[in-house]
DRENPARO-825493 format. One line per 2 residues: for each residue x, y, z of C-alpha. Coordinates in steps of 0.05 Angstrom, whole numbers. Layout:
<recs>
X:Y:Z; ...;
</recs>
This chain:
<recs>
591:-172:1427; 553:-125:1380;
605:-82:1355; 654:-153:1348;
604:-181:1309; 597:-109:1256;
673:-105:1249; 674:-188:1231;
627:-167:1175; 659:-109:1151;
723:-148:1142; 690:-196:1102;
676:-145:1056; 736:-114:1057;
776:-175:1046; 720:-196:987;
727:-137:947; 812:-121:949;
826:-203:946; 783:-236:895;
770:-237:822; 717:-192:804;
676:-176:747; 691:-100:731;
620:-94:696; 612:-63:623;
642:1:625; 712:26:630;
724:102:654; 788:136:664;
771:130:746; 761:53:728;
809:15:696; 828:-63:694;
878:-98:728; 910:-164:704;
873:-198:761; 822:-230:741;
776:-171:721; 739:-165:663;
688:-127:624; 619:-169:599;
570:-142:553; 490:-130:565;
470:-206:550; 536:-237:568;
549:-257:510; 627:-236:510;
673:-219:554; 739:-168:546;
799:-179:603; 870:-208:604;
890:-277:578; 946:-324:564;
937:-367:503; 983:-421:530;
964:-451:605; 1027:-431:643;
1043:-374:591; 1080:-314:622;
1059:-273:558; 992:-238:572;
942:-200:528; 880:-159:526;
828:-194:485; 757:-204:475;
727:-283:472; 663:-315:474;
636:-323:542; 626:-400:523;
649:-466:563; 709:-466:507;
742:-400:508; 751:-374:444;
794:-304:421; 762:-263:380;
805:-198:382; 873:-185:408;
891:-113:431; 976:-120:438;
982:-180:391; 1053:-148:383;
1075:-131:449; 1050:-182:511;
1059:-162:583; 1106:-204:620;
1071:-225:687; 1010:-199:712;
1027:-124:725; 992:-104:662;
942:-51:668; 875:-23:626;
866:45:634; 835:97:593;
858:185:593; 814:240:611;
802:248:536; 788:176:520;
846:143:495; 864:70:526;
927:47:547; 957:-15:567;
1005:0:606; 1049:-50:657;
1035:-29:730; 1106:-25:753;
1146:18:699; 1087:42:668;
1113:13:604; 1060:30:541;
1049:-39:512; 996:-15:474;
946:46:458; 889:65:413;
887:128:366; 881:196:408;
809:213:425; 784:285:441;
723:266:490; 692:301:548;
666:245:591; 691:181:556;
672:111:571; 685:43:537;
642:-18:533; 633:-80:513;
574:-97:458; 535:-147:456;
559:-158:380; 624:-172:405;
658:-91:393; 695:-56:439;
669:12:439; 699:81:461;
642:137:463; 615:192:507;
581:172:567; 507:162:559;
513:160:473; 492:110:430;
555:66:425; 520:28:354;
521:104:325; 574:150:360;
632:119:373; 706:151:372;
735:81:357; 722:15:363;
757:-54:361; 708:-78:295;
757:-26:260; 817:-67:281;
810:-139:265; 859:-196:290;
841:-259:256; 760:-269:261;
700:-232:231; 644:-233:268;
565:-220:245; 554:-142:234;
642:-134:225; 663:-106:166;
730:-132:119; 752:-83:76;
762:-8:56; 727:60:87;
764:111:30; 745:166:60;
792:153:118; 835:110:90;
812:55:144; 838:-18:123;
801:-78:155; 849:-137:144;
844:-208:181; 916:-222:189;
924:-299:224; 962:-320:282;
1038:-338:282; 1016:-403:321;
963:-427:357; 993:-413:421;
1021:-343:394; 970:-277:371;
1026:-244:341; 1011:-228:264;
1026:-280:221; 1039:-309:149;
966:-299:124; 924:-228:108;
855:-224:79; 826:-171:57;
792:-135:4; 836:-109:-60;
806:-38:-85; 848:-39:-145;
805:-46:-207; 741:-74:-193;
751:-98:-113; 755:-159:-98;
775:-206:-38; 841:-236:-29;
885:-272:16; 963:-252:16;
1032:-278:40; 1071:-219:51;
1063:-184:-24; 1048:-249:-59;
971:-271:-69; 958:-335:-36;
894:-345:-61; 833:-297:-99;
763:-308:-70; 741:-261:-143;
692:-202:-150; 629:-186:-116;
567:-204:-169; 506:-190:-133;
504:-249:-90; 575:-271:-74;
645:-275:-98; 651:-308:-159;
708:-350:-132; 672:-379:-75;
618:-419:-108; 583:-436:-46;
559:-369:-35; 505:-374:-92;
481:-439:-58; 430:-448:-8;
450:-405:57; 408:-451:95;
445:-468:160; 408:-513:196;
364:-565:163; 298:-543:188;
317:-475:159; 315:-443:232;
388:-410:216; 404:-375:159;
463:-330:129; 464:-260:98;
522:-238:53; 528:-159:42;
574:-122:4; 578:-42:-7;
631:-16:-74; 627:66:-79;
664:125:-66; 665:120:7;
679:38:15; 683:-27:-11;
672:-71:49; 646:-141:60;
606:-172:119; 547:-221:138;
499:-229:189; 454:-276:215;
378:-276:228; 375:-308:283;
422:-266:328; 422:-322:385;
467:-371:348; 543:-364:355;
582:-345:274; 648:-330:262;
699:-328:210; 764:-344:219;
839:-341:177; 874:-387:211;
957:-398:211; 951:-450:138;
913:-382:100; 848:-420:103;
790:-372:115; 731:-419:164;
667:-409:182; 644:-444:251;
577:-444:282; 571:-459:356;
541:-531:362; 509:-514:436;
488:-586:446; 549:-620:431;
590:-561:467; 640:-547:403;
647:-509:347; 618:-545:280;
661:-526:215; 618:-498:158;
670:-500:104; 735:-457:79;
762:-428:29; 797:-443:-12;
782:-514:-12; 831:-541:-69;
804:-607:-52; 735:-581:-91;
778:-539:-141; 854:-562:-145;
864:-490:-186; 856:-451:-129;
925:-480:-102; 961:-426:-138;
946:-356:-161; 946:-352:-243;
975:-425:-254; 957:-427:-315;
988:-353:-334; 960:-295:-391;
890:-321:-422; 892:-387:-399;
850:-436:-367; 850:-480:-304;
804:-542:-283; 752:-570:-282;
773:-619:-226; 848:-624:-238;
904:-571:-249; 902:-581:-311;
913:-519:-364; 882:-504:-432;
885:-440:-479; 821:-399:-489;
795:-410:-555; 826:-368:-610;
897:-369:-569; 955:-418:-569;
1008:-439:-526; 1061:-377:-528;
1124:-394:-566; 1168:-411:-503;
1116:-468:-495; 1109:-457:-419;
1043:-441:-384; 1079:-391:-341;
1074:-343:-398; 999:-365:-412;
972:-360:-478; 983:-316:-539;
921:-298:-600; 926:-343:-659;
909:-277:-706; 938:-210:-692;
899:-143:-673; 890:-88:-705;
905:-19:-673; 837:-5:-659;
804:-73:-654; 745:-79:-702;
668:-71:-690; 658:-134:-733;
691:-178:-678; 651:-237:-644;
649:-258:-576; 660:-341:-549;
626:-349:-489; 662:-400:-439;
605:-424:-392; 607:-428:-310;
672:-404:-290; 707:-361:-222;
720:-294:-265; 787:-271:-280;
823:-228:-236; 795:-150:-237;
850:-116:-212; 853:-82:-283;
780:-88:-300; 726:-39:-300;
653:-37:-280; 604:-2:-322;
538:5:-275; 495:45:-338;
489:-16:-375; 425:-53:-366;
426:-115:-405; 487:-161:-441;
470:-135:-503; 487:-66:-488;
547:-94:-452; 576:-125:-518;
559:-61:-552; 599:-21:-506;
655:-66:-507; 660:-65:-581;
660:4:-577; 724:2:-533;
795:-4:-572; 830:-55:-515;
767:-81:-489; 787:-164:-491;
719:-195:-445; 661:-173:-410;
612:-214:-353; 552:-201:-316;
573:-158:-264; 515:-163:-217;
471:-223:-221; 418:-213:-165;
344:-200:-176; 346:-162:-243;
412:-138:-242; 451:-93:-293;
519:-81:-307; 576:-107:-330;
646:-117:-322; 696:-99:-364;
773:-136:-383; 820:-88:-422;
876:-126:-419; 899:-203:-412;
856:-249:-376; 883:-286:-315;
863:-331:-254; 813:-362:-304;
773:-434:-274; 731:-469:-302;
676:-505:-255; 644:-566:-260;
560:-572:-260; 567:-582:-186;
590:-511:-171; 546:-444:-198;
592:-403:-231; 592:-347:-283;
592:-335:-363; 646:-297:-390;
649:-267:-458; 719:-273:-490;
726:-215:-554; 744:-251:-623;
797:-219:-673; 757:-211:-738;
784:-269:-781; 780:-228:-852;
852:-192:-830; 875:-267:-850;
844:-252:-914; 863:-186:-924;
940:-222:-916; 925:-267:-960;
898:-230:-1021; 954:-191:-1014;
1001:-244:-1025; 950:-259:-1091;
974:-195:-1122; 1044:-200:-1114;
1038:-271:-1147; 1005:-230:-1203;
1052:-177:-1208; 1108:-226:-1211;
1063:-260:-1279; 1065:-188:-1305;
1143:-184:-1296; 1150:-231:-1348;
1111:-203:-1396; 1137:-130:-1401;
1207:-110:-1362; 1186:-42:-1371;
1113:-55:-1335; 1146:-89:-1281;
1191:-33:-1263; 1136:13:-1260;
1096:-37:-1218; 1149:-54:-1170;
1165:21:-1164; 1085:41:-1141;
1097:-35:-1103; 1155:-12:-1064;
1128:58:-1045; 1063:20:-1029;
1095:-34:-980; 1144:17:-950;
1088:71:-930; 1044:9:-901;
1108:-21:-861; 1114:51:-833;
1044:64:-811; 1046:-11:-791;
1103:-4:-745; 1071:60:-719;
1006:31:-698; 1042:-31:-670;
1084:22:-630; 1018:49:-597;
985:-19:-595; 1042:-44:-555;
1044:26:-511; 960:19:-498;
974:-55:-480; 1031:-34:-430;
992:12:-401; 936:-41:-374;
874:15:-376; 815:21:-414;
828:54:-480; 782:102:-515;
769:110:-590; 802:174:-621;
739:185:-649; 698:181:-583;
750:227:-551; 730:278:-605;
657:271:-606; 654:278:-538;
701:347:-537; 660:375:-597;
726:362:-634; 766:389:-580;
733:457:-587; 759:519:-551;
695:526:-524; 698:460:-484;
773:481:-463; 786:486:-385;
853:513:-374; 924:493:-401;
978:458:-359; 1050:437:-369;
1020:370:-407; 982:404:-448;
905:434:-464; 842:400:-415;
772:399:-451; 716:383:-422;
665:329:-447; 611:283:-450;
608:210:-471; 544:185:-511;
522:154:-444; 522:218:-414;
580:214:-378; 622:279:-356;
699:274:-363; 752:320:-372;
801:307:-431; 876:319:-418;
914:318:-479; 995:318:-491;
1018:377:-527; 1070:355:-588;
1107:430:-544; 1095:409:-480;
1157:398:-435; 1131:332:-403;
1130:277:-451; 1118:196:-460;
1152:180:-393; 1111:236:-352;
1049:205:-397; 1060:130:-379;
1079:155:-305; 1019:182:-284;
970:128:-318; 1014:66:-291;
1009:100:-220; 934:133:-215;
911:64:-250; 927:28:-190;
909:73:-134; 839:86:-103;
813:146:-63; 765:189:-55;
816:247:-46; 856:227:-111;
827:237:-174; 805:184:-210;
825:164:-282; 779:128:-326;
824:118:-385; 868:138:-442;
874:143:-525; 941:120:-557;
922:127:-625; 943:170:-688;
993:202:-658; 958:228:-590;
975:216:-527; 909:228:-479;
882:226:-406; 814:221:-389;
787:229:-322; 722:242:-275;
702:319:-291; 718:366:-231;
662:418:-233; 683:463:-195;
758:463:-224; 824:469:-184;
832:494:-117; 881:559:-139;
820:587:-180; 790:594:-112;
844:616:-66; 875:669:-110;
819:703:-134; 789:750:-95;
715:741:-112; 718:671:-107;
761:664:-44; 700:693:-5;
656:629:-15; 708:586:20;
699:601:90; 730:569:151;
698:495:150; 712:488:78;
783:506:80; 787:454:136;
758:405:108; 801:416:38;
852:418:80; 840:342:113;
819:314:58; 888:332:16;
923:314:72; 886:243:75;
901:228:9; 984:242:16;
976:193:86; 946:144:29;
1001:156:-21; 1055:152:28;
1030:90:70; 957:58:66;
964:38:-17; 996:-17:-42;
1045:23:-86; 1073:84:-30;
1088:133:-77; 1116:206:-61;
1077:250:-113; 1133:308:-116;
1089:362:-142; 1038:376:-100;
1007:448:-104; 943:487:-107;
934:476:-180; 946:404:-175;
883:401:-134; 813:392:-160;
747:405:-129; 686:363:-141;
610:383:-136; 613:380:-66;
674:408:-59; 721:349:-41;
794:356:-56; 831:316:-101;
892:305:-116; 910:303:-195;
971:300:-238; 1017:239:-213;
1070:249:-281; 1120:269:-237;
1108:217:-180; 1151:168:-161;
1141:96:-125; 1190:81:-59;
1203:27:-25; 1238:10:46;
1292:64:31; 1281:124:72;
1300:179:20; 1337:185:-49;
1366:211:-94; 1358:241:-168;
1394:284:-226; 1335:300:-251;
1296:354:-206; 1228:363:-229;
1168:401:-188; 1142:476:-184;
1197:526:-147; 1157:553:-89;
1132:479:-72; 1204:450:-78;
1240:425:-4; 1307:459:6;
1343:387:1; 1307:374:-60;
1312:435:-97; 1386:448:-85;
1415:373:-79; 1363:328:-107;
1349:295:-52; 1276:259:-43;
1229:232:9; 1164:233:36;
1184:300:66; 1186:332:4;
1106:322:-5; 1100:343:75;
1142:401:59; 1091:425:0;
1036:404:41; 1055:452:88;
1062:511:36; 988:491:10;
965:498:84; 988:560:94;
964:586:23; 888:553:38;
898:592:105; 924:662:77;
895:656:6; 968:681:-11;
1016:656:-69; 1089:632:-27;
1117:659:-87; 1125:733:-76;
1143:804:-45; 1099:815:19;
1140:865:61; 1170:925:40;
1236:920:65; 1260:853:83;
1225:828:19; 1199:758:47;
1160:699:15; 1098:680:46;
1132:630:83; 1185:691:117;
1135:730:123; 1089:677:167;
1151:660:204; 1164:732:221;
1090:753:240; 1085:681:284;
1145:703:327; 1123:767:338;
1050:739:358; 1023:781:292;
1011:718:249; 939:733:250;
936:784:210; 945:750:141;
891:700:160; 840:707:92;
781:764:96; 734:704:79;
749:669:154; 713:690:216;
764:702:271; 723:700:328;
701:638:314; 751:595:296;
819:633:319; 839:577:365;
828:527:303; 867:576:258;
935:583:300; 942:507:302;
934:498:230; 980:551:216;
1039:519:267; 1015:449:235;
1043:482:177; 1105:515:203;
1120:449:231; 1108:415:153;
1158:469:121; 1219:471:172;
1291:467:131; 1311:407:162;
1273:341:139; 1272:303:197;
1247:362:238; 1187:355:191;
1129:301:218; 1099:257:177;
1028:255:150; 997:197:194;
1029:263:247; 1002:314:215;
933:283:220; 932:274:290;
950:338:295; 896:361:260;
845:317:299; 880:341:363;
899:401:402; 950:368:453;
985:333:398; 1021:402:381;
1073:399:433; 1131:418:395;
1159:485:371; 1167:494:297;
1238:524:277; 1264:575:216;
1226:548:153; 1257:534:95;
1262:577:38; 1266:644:76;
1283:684:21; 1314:754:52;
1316:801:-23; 1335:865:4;
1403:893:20; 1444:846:61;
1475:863:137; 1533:835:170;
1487:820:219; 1444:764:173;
1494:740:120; 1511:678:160;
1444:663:155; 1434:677:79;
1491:633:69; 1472:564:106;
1392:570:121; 1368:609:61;
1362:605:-22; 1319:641:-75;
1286:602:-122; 1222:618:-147;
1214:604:-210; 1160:560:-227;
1189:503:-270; 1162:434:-280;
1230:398:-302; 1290:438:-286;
1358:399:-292; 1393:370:-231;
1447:411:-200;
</recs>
């Protein structure tokens, strides 16, 4: 009866644990995973839960997400948004090394996975917060961990969750809404933070802004005028909200937080492009909206981007469009094309100009402005923008406590509202055109009426006067038409522009003394602006072999791109004739004044050579996929890469880049690059895509590794490249040996070898044999990413006396160009 009795109970167990829905805890380990069965994971306070859902009741489509462990389920974070599991076979497990899969049970399908992780004893958990954490067991998860779902947003920001941009990585935060409300899949809507210019936030549809919530001031954006209110929740003040936002060379990232962690926030874009802010309303068991954005029934302008086009203005209260004062309606009449200035400009705008202010509005758009943090005051603001050629406007551009700093318009001035005295908004100072150049037009006018008096009076006067007349109005037409060419240039060009004169000062009058180096553009100076400011001063060479297009080329591209492994350009001067960059100053110069020189090559040892090494490749993965122009920079080599203070990498000179679009590769006439650098298809047929740059990345990697030039003779019979002469020490297990002086072996040899087939793999002949840079990354983060075998590189250059027995492979796997040349004509 006893022993009946023990195995009834055991059953019960049994049957208890393998048949019912359980809760799998907080923790998932590769030994436990989750099945689609009802299992989930709950944080510490239970605040949310992580498991399988369906968004529809009856739904065959299922998906990992996290929700709010509330009577009213609510989603905030979708893992396969793309990719649902059909039935409940789906499976979440995580590898020995930390990376979690989704996987379905009975083909072992891979619906989803995160990045690769390179843990020892990996577990993942739910936070309290709401993130889904991957870490080593026993870390702290708000510190240490190797990835986390707060880095991957689906449609909601939660308290503590950042929206926006970490530029060291590359890492975009986006909220990107549901197709429906039954369907997670990625929809219409993405909001997000726009680093171009001055950052901003901004809500797109596909590549066409939706709506522009304006620049961080201090205390909010300037487009959403409630943020400057009272952040009062709750009427008895219990509840109350916390805006943050961080812009410097490692992010520009938005979030909030509450103080009093107990009540239930979120943020939501939902499938109309409305970002909405609920609070949990506990009593009444429902979420209680707080407001959205945009809400065009407070400000009908914010119905359409830029309605009212180039320096014109929108609202209060109704769509309704005006022209800043001193502009008019442009000739074609139509507010499309926005307004035009009553009085022309000069080429360099005068210091005598004035300044209208136009009270409480949502600042224009920034994505061509600049913010100038040394200022501290308006005053000095209005100084330095008189100061500046194509400055147009400057505003406040911090406005908390006793903030400083302004913002800065170089260009036309769009997305301008007004508000009405119900909504807080900002001043804006629009620059005047000094009215005497009327004058000046008009008195000249006064002496040709008097010369045409003196006509009359003496024939022989009048020819005299006419002839100094003529030569007089044809040298002024000339210079005219030459400063109108620049003017026109600077304007195209949409970047701050510099005074000659400042440009001069601030080289010592471009003194050899303050000269860095020489390129194909032409001579780099260093200097220093009056505000103290270090830059370095590239200026076009009237014998240089790159030109206007190269010049417009690189400051159309750099101007729009952001990164903390691209250098960054701060201007130019179209004036008198010159043609001139001006970037941040590199102190410690370019990266081949380190690796082929053999005093300096000893101070970069093996961490700094891997960490130049990420941080170049970082900024290609940028270029070629995370920025909103991809761009394929097509000379990328050692010189072309500067070193700061600390000795970050950047990549500089973008005047032979070129933007691409969906086309895979193409195709040119014109080759342009450094020989040595060059891809085989490239070099010999013209033939471009983002291989080329993985193909010179790969060449760089090796040189960082060796400290070697790839062009020249480094064995005494066969007469390879550096590049042969890798390939021939790595299959005979010798590659070692031309690893730099500078690098410890012993420690690092392991680290060494898979950089060094890393780049083997980048410079294979073939392109699509090459990987890609998001590849190469992961490679670099991980060892069992390198699965593949890297073939014959391209470029093996055999100079000695040819065999019978390696002619066929002269002929279709090998070519000899090394000559360095920046523009060489297409073949």
């Amino acid at each position: 009866m006893k022993s009946a009795i023990i195995a009834c109970f055991l059953y019960f167990l049994l049957s208890t644990a393998f048949t019912s829905p359980s809760n799998a805890g907080d923790a998932l380990t590769p030994r436990r995973p989750i099945s689609d069965d009802g299992s989930t994971l709950t944080s510490d306070g239970g605040r949310f839960q992580l498991g399988f859902f369906s968004p529809v009741a009856g739904s065959p489509n299922r998906y990992i997400g996290i929700w709010y462990n509330i009577s009213v389920r609510t989603v905030v974070w979708v893992a396969n948004r793309r990719s649902p599991v059909t039935g409940r076979s789906g499976r979440l497990s995580m590898s020995e090394n930390g990376t979690l899969l989704l996987t379905d049970g009975r083909s072992s399908t891979i619906y989803w996975s995160s990045s690769s992780l390179a843990l020892q004893e990996p577990e993942a958990r739910v936070l309290e917060n709401g993130n889904f954490v991957v870490m080593e067991n026993g870390s702290n998860p708000s510190s240490s961990a190797a990835w986390k779902s707060f880095d991957h947003p689906t449609d909601t920001l939660l308290p503590g969750m950042k929206l926006g941009w970490n530029l060291s990585t590359g890492l975009n935060r986006n909220l990107t809404s549901w197709a429906t409300s039954g369907d997670p899949s990625p929809g219409d809507y993405v909001a997000g933070i726009d680093v171009a210019g001055v950052p901003q936030l901004l809500v797109w549809s596909g590549t066409r802004q939706i709506w522009r919530g304006g620049s961080w001031n201090g205390i909010g954006f300037s487009g959403i005028p409630v943020m400057r209110q009272d952040n009062t929740l709750t009427q008895n003040n219990a509840l109350t909200l916390h805006y943050e936002f961080a812009s410097n060379a490692d992010e520009a990232v938005y979030w909030f937080y509450l103080e009093n962690s107990t009540s239930l926030l979120r943020l939501v874009l939902n499938g109309s492009g409305l970002l909405e802010r609920f609070l949990w309303y506990d009593f009444g068991k429902r979420w209680m909206p707080l407001g959205a954005a945009p809400d065009t029934s407070r400000n009908p302008c914010d119905e359409r981007v830029s309605s009212c086009g180039a320096n014109g203005v929108c609202g209060p209260r109704a769509s309704t469009c005006t022209c800043l004062q001193g502009f008019r309606l442009n000739s074609r009449r139509t507010w499309g094309d926005g307004c035009e200035r009553e009085l022309p400009t000069a080429g360099c705008r005068s210091r005598n100009d004035t300044f209208v202010t136009v009270n409480n509005t949502k600042l224009p758009d920034t994505s061509k402005a600049t913010v100038n943090r040394s200022t501290a005051s308006l005053d000095m603001c209005r100084d330095w923008c008189l100061r500046n050629c194509s400055c147009t406007a400057y505003a406040a551009s911090n406005l908390s406590g006793n903030g400083s700093g302004c913002l800065i318009w170089t260009s036309d001035l769009y997305d301008l509202t007004l508000y009405d005295n119900e909504d807080p908004g900002q001043d804006l100072y629009v620059r005047q055109v000094e009215s005497r150049a009327l004058n000046k037009g008009l008195s000249a006018n006064s002496l040709l009426r008097r010369a045409s008096v003196l006509i009359i009076v003496s024939v022989v006067l009048v020819a005299f006067l006419l002839s100094l007349l003529s030569c007089w109005i044809w040298r002024r037409k000339k210079r005219s038409l030459y400063c109108d060419e620049e003017e026109t240039e600077g304007k195209d060009l949409d970047l701050p522009l510099f005074d000659l004169n400042t440009i001069a000062e601030a080289t010592n009058n471009f003194s050899e003394n303050n000269k860095l180096g020489q390129g194909g553009f032409g001579p780099v100076y260093k200097g220093r602006l009056v505000e103290g400011q270090e830059i370095a001063v590239k200026r076009l060479s009237k014998t240089s072999s790159q030109g206007v297009d190269e010049f417009k080329n690189e400051v159309m591209l750099i101007a729009k791109l952001q990164h903390r492994n691209l250098v960054r350009l701060l201007g130019c001067c179209i004036q008198g004739g010159e043609r001139i960059l001006v970037y941040e100053y590199m102190p410690n110069g370019s990266l081949d004044a380190f690796l082929f020189d053999g005093a300096k090559s000893t101070l970069l040892d093996w961490k700094m050579r891997q960490d130049i090494i990420l941080g170049i490749a970082r900024g290609l993965l940028y270029l070629h996929q995370d920025s909103r122009l991809r761009i394929i920079h097509r000379d990328l080599k050692a010189s072309n890469v500067l070193l700061d203070k600390e000795m970050t990498p950047k990549i500089s000179d973008f005047g032979m880049a070129r933007i691409f679009g969906e086309d895979i590769e193409g195709n040119t006439r014109r080759v342009v690059g450094t020989y040595g650098y060059m891809s085989p298809e490239y070099a010999m047929h013209g033939i471009f895509s983002v291989k080329l740059d993985v193909f010179s990345f790969g060449v760089l990697l090796l040189e960082i590794i060796t400290g070697r030039k790839n062009r020249g003779v480094y064995h005494s019979t066969l007469y390879l490249n550096l590049l042969g002469h890798i390939w021939s020490l790595w299959k005979e297990g010798k590659v070692m040996e031309l690893v730099n002086e500078s690098i410890d072996h012993s420690l690092s040899a392991a680290e060494i070898l898979r950089c060094i087939k890393i780049g083997l793999l980048c410079v294979q002949e073939r392109p699509r044999d090459r990987p890609t840079m998001y590849s190469v990354l992961k490679m670099l983060d991980n060892d069992n990413a390198l699965e593949i075998e890297p073939s014959q590189p391209g470029f093996v250059d055999f100079r000695g006396p040819l065999h019978q027995t390696n002619l066929s492979i002269r002929k279709q796997d090998l070519s000899r160009n090394y000559v360095s040349v920046t523009m060489p004509q297409g073949r």
